[in-house]
C-alpha positions in Angstrom: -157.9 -47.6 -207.0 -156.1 -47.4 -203.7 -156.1 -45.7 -200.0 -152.3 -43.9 -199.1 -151.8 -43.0 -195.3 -150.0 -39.4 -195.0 -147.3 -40.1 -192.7 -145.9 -37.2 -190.5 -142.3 -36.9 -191.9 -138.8 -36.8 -190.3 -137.9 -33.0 -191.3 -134.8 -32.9 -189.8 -132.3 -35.9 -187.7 -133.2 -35.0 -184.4 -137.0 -34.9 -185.0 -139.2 -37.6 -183.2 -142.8 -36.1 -183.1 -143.8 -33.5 -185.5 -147.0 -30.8 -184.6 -149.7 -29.9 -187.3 -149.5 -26.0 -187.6 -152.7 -26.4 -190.5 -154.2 -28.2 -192.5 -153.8 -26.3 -196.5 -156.4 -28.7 -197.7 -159.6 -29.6 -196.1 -161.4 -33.5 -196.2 -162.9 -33.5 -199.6 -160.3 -31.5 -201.5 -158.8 -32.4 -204.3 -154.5 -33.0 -204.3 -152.2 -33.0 -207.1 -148.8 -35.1 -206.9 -146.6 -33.0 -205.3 -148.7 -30.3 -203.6 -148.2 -28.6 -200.5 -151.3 -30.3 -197.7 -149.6 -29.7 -194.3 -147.4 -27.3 -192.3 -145.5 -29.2 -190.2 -143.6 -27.9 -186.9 -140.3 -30.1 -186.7 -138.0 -29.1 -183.5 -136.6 -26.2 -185.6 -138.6 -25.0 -188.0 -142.0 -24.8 -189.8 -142.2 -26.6 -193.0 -144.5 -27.2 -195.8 -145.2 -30.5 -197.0 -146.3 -32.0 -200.0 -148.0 -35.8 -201.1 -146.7 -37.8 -203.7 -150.3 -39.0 -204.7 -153.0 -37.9 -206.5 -156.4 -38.0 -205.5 -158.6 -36.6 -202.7 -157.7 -36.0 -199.1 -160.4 -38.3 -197.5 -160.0 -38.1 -193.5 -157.5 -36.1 -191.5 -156.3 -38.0 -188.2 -154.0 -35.8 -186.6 -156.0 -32.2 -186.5 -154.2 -28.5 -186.6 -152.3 -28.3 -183.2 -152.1 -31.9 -182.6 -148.7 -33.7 -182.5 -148.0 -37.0 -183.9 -144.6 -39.0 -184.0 -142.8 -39.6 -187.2 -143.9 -42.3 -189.1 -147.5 -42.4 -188.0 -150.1 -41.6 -190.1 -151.8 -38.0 -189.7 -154.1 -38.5 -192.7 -155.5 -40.6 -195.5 -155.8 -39.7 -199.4 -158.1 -41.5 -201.7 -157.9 -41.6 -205.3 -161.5 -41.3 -206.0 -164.0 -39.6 -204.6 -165.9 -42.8 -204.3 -163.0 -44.3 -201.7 -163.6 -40.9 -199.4 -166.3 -42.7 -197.2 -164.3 -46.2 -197.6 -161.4 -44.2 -195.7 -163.0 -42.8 -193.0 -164.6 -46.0 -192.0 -160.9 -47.2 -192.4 -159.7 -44.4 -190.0 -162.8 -45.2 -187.5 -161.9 -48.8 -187.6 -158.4 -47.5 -186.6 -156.9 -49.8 -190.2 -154.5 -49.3 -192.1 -154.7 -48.2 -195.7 -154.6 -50.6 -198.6 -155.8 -51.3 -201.6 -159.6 -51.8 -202.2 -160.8 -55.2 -202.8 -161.0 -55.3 -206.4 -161.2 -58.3 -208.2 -159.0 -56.5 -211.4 -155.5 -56.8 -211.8 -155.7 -52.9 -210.2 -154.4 -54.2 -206.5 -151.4 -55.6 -207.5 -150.0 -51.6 -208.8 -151.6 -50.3 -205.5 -149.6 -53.2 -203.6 -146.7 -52.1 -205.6 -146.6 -48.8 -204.3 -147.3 -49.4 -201.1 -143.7 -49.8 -199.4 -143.1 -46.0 -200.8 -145.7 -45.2 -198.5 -143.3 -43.8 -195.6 -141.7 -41.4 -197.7 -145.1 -40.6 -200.0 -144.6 -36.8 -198.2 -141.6 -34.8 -197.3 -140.0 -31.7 -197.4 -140.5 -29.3 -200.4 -137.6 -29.6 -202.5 -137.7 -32.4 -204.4 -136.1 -32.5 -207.9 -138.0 -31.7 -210.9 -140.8 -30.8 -209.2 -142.6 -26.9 -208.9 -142.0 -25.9 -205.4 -143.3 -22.7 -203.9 -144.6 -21.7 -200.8 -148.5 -21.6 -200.0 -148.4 -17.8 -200.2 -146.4 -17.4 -203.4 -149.1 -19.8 -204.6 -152.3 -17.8 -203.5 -150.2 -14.6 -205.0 -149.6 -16.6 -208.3 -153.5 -16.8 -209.2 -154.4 -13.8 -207.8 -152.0 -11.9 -209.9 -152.5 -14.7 -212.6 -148.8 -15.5 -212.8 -147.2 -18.9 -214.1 -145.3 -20.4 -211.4 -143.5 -22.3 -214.3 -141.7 -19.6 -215.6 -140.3 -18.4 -212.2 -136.6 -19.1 -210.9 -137.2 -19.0 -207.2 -134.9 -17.2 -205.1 -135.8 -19.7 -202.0 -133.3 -22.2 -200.3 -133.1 -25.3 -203.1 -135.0 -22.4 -205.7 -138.1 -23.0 -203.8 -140.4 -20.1 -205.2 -141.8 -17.6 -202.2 -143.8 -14.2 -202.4 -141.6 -12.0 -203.4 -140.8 -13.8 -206.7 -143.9 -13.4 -207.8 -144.3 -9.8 -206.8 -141.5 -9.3 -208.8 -142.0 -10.9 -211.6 -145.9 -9.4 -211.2 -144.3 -5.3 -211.3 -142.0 -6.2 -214.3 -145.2 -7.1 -216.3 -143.0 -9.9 -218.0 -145.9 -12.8 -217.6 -145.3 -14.8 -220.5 -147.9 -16.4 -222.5 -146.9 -19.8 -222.9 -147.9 -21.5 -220.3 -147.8 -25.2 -219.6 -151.6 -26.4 -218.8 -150.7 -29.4 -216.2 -148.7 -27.4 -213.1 -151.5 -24.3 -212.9 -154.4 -27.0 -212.4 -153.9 -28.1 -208.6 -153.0 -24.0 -207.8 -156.6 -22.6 -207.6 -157.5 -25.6 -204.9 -155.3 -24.3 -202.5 -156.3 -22.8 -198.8 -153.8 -20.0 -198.9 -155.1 -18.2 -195.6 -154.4 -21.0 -193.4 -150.3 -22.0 -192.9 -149.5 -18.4 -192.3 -151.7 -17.5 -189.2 -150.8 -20.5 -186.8 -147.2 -19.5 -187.3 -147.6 -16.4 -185.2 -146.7 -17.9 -181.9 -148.6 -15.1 -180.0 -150.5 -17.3 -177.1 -147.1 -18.9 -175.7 -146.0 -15.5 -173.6 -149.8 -15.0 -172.9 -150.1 -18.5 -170.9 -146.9 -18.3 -169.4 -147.8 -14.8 -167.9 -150.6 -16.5 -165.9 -149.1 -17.5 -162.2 -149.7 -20.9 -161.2 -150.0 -23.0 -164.2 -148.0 -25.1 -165.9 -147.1 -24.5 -169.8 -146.4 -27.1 -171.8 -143.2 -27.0 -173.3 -143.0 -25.9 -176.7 -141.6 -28.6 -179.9 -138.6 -26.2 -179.8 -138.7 -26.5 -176.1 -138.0 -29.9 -175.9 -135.7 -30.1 -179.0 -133.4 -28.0 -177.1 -134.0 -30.5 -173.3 -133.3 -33.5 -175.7 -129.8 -31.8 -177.1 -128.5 -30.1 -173.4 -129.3 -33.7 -171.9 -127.2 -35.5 -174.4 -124.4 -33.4 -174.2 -124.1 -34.3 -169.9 -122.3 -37.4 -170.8 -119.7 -35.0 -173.0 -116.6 -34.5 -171.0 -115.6 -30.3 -171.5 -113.2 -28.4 -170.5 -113.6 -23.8 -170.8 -110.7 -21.7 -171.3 -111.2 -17.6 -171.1 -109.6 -14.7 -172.5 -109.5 -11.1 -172.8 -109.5 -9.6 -175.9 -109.4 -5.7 -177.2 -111.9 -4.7 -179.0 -111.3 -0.9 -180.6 -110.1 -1.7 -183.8 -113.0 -4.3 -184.5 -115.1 -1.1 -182.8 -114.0 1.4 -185.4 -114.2 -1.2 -188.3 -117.8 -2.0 -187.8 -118.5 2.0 -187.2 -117.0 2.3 -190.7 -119.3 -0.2 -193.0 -122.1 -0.8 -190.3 -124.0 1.8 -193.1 -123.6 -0.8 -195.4 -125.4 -3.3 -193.8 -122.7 -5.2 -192.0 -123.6 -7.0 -188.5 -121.0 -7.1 -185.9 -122.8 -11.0 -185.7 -121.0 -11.2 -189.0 -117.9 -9.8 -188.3 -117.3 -11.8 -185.2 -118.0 -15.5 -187.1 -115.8 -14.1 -190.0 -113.3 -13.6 -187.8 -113.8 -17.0 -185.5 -114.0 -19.1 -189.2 -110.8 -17.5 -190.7 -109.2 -18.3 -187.5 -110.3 -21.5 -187.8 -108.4 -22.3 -190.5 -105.5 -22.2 -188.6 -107.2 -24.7 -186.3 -109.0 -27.3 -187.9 -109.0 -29.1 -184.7 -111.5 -26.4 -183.4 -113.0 -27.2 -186.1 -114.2 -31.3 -185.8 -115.9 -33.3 -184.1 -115.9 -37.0 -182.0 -117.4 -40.0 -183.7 -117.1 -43.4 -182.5 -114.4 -44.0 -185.2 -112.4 -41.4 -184.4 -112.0 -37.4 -185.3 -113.9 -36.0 -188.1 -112.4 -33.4 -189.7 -115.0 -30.9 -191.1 -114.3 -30.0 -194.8 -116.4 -26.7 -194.8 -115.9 -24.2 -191.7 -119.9 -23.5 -190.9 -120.4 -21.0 -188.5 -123.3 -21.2 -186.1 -125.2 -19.0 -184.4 -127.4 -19.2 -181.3 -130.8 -17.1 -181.4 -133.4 -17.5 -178.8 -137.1 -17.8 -180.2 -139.8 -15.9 -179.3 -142.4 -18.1 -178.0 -139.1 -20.4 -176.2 -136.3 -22.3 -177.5 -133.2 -22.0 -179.3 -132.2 -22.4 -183.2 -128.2 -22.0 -184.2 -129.0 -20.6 -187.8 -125.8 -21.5 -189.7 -123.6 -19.4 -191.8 -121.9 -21.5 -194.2 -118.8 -21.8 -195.8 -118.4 -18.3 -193.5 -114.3 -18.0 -194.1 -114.7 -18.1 -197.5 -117.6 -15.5 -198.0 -117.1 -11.9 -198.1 -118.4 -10.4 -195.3 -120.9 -8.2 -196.9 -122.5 -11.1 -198.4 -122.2 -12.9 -195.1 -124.2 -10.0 -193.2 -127.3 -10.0 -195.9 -127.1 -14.1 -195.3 -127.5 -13.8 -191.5 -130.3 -11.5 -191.8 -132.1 -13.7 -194.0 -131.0 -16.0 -191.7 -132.5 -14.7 -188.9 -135.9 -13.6 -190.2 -136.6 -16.4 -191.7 -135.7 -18.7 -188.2 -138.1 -16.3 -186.3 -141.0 -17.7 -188.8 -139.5 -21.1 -188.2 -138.8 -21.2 -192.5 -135.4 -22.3 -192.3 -134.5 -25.7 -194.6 -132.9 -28.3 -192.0 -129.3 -27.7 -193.4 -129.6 -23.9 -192.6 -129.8 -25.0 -188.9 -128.0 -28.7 -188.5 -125.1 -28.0 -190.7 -122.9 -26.4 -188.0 -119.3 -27.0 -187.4 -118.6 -24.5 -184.6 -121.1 -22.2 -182.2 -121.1 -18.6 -181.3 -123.3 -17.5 -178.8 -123.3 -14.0 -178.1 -124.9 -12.4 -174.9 -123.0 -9.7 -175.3 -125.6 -7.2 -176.1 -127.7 -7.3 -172.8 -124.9 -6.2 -170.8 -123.4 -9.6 -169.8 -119.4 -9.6 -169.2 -118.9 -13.3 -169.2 -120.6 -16.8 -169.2 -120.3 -20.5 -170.1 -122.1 -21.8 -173.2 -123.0 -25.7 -173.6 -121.4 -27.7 -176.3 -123.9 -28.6 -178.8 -124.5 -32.5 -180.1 -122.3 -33.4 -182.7 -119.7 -30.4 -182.3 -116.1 -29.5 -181.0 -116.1 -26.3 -179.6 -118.8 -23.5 -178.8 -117.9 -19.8 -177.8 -119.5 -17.7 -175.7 -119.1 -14.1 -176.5 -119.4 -11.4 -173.3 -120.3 -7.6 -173.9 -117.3 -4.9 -175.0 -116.6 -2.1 -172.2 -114.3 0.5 -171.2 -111.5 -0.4 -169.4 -108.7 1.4 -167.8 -105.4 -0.9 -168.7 -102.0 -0.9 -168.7 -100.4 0.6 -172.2 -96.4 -0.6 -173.6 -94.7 2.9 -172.7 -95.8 2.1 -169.3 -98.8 4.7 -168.8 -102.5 3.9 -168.2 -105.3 4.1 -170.7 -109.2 3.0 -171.5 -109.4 0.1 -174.0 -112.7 -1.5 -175.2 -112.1 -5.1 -174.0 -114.7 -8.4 -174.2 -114.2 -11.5 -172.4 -115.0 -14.6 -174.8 -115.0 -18.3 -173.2 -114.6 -21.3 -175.3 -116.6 -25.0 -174.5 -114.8 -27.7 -176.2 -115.2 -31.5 -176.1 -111.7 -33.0 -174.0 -112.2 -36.3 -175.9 -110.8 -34.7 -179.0 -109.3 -31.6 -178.1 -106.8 -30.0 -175.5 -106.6 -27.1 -173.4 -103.4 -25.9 -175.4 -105.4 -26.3 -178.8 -108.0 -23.8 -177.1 -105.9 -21.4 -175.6 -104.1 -21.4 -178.8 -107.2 -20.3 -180.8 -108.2 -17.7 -178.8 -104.8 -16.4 -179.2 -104.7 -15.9 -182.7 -108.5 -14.8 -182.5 -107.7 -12.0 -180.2 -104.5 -11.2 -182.5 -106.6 -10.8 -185.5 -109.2 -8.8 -183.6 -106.9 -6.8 -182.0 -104.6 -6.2 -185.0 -106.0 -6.8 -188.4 -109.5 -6.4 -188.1 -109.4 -4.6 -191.5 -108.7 -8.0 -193.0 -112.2 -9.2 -192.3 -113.3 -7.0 -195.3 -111.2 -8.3 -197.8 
């Protein structure tokens, strides 16, 4: 018999204190291995996270809107109902969990265990194990489906919602059914994790003159990242570049679902290959040359902050497929869902201002990247045409950041040259 400490988890490399959005389970409840107790808010996202012990959850340190930093303990689970009162005099006396004194050779497995303690939860994709989401759970029993037999359509086949809808309207339930994994389902608090993700009360409080708001975890994610990137030497290059022929294009298949988000990090990635440079990043030991071209994207939050969703492998991936990515993309970064390599796996920036009217503006490189472009709105103006005449051309003024440690003003302004080329004359290619 044993006491385990839940420790708040690192969820992504740049996390250093993690806040409780809820508590799934309450003191008292029982927990399978591997079951979802605690939503999490890392500096990007919310996240689910499960315990790798079974038992009861027998005091809760860190409540529901508290922050805690990683490694500390937010909770502690007891394998017996009998330990529940042992651990909250534990938590009172401000101890640390261990074993209970037992004289039986028991202790010596708990001891054993213990240096797994810091990783005993994590993030919700764990091999071999079921992993769905706390509402595709609360679905499952009310619609009496067997999470087993699902193939979830979730990042790293977590199972969400709409698997189980699905699978729920087909009226293909089978009925062999394994009897361990249903067991820890009908225990869960399915009401709770999605609530406290609504981040209505942030605009409310910051309405209200004369106070001071805290900042937000994304909030000071983002400080942390634009303060380490001062010490970055950068250099901008801008350039003009007509837009009618990417206008016209997007026109054309914009009915099919295409983004001109899409067709604009299409078009930056396959230019990219050209320019690998663009494309890497400083390290201490020298250049590192990115293998995959991973596009990302700035989107401001709601209730404040910034994620850079990331659209990978983007010169490779057709750009209908691309579009229906970023939208998933997108929604699921608004309800702070994204998986850590959806928003940290980024080889290259766009951030686009473009559609509030902006013409131009200077974007800050982010941590750990090259080169970030900042993409201005497209308007009518009256140029100069070859046979000498005047005319109106859609143009759009883009500005690239990029780190001077590693690359030049000539590998810029050489970028932006065949970007603009492609843009301006073989935007159709973007399709293909």
């Amino acid at each position: 018999m044993s006491i385990h400490e839940v420790f708040m988890p690192a969820l992504s490399s740049t996390m250093t204190e993690g806040k409780i959005v809820s508590w799934v389970k309450s003191p008292g409840d029982k927990v399978e291995k591997g079951e979802t107790v605690v939503v999490v808010e890392s500096d990007k996202a919310d996240m689910d996270v499960e315990t790798f012990h079974e038992g009861f959850l027998a005091h809760i340190i860190v409540e529901a809107g508290e922050t805690a930093p990683v490694g500390s303990a937010i909770a502690f689970i007891a394998e017996t109902e009998a330990e529940i009162e042992q651990a909250k005099s534990l938590a009172n006396s401000g101890g640390v969990a261990t074993t209970t004194s037992s004289p039986e050779p028991i202790p010596a497995t708990a001891t054993a265990a213990t240096p797994a303690l810091a990783s005993q939860n994590g993030s919700n994709h764990k091999e071999g194990r079921l992993v769905a989401s706390p509402r595709a759970r609360k679905l499952a029993k009310e619609l009496k489906v067997d999470l087993t037999t699902l193939q979830g359509s979730g990042p790293h086949g977590r199972i969400v919602a709409e698997d189980v809808e699905a699978l729920s309207n087909k009226g293909k339930q089978p009925a062999t059914a394994p009897v361990a994994p249903p067991a820890p389902l009908p225990t869960n608090a399915p009401v709770a994790p999605p609530a406290p993700r609504t981040p209505a009360p942030a605009p409310v409080v910051a309405a209200v003159p004369g106070q001071i708001v805290p900042l937000t975890t994304f909030q000071n994610a983002v400080v942390r990242n634009m303060v380490a990137t001062i010490s970055v030497p950068v250099f901008r290059v801008g350039y003009t570049i007509t837009t009618d022929g990417l206008d016209k294009l997007y026109k054309q298949i914009k009915s099919k679902g295409v983004t001109m988000t899409a067709l604009l990090a299409k078009a930056v990635a396959v230019t990219l290959q050209k320019h690998p440079l663009l494309n890497a990043s400083y390290s201490d030991q020298g250049i590192v040359y990115h293998s995959d071209i991973n596009i990302s994207v700035a989107v401001a939050m709601d209730d404040g902050g910034l994620i850079t969703p990331v659209l990978q492998n983007a010169d490779a991936v057709d750009i209908y497929s691309l579009s229906r990515t970023w939208k998933s993309l997108v929604e699921r970064a608004r309800a702070k869902q994204l998986q850590p390599q959806e928003y940290n796996s980024g080889t290259f920036t766009l951030s686009n201002l473009g559609m509030f009217g902006v013409d131009k503006f200077d974007a800050i490189l982010p941590p750990g990247q090259g080169s970030i472009l900042a993409i201005g709105a497209s308007r009518p103006q009256v140029v100069a045409t070859p046979d000498g005449l005047f005319g109106v051309r859609q143009q759009m003024q883009v500005n690239i950041t990029s780190d001077h440690r590693i690359i030049y003003g000539a590998h810029a302004a050489a970028f932006l040259q065949d970007l603009a080329k492609l843009i301006e004359t073989n935007p159709q290619s973007l399709t293909m």
